[in-house]
N, C-alpha and C positions, 0 to 999 in steps of 0.2 A: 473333606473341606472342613476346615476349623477358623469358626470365627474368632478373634482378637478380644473381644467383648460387645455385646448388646448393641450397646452407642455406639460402637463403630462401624464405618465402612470398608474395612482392611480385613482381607479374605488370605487365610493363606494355605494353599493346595498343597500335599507331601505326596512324592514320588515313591512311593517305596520297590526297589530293588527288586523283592524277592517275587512281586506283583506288576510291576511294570518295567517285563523286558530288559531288567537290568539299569532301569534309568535311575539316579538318585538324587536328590534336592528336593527342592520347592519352588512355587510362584509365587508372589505375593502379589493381590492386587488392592489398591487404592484408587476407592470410586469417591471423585470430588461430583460435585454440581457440573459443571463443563466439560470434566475428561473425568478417564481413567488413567493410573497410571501402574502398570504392571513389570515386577523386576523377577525378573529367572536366574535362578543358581543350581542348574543342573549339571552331574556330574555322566557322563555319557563315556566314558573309556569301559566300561565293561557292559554297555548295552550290548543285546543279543540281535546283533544284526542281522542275522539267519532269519529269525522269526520276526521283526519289525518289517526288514525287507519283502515277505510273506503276506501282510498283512496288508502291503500300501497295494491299492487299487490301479496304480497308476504305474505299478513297477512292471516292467519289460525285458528284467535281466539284465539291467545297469545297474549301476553304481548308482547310488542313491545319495545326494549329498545333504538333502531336504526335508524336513518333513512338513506337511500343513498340522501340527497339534495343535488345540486350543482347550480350551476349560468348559466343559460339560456344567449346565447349571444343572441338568436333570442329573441325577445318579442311584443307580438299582444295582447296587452292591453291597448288603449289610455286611459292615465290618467290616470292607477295607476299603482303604485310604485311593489306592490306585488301582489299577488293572491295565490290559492288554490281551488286544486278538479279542477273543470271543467274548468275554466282562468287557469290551467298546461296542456292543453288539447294537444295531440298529433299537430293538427294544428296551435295552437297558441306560441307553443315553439319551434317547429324547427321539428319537428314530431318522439318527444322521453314522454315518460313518466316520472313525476315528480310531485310527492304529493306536 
């Protein structure tokens, strides 16, 4: 998570590749007083589906078209930016699950 500057409310999350399952981009969000508004440029052609699909709680041996992601405000990963599977661990996030 890297903030923009101080004064600001504009957060913006990097995905790194070699860390999270192959996923690459960013999220950026902007917190007004009444809303948020958050823009995604994820690039997912070389996600590892094998191990994401692994990881979803929910998966039953389908096809997976879905995921629930969202943005961790807790994070227990010194030094890197993303993770996946066991770095989303219940203790290392805030103690919720998240492939």
């Amino acid at each position: 998570m890297i903030p923009i500057s101080p004064a600001s409310a504009t957060v913006v999350y990097t995905f790194d590749p070699a860390t999270s399952g192959g996923v690459a981009g960013t999220i950026t969000t902007l917190v007004k007083s009444a809303a948020t508004v958050i823009t995604a440029e994820l690039d997912m052609a070389k996600a590892n589906w094998t191990a994401l699909n692994a990881a979803e709680i929910n998966c039953t041996n389908l096809t997976v078209t879905e995921f629930l992601w969202h943005i961790h405000t807790k994070w227990d990963n010194p030094g890197k930016v993303s993770e996946l599977t066991a770095g989303c661990s219940f203790a290392k996030t805030g103690n919720h699950l998240d492939p």
